[in-house]
C-alpha positions in Angstrom: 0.0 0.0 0.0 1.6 3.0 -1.2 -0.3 6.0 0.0 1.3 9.6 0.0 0.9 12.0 2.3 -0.7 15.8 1.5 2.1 18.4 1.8 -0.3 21.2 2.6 -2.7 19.6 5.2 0.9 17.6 7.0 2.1 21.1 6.8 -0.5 22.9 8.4 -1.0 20.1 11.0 2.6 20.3 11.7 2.3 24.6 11.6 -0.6 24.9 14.1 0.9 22.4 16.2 3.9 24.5 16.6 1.9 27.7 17.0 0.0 25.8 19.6 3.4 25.0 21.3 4.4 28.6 21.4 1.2 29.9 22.8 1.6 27.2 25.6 5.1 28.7 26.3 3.7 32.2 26.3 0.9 31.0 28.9 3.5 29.3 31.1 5.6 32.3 30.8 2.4 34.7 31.7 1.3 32.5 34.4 4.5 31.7 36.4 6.6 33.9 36.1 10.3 34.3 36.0 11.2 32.2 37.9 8.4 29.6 37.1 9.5 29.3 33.8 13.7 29.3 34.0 12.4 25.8 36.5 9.8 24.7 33.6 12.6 24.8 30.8 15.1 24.0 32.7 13.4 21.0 33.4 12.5 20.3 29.7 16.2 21.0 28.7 17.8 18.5 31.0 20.8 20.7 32.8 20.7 23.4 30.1 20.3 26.9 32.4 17.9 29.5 30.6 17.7 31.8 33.2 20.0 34.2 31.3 18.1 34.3 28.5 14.5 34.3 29.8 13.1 37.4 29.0 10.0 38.2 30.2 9.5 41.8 28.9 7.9 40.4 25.5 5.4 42.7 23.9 2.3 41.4 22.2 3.6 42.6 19.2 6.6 40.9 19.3 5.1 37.6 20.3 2.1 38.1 17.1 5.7 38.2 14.9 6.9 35.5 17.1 3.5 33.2 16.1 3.4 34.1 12.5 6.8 33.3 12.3 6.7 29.5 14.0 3.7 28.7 12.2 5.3 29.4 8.8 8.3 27.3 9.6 6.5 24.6 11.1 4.4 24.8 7.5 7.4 24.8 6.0 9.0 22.1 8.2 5.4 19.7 7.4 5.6 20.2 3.8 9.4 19.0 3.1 8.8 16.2 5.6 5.4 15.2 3.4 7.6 16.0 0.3 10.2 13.6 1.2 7.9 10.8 2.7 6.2 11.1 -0.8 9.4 11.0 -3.0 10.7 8.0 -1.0 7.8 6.0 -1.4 7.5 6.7 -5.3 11.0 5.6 -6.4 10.5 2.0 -4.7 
């Protein structure tokens, strides 16, 4: 059975997904604070320490950009995944 995958739909799957992701981090970061959310990806990182790079001054501006700009590379990400899936399975 050699089925392909849709590039656009895997693509937006695979975009909102990673928009969803990024609103979760901006929850976490909105609802716990600084020092909430160095433990949260700290844990997530194992032994990697972002408390110098947290910054929690992020304007809603900057994080609209930010959600845009995940959600097109996640898009982007899906479609050359599908893409590749689908060439794979056509040259057998």
């Amino acid at each position: 059975m050699n089925s392909t995958i849709n590039a656009k739909k895997f693509g937006l799957a695979v975009g909102l997904t990673m928009a969803l992701l990024y609103l979760g981090c901006a929850v976490v970061m909105a609802t716990v604070g600084h020092e909430g959310t160095v433990k949260f990806f700290n844990s997530l990182l194992h032994g990697l320490d972002v408390s110098t790079i947290v910054r929690m001054n992020v304007s809603l501006g900057e994080a609209a950009v930010g959600i845009i700009e995940t959600f097109i590379l996640g898009w982007l990400v899906g479609a050359c995944i599908a893409a590749f899936y689908n060439s794979a399975i056509i040259r057998k």
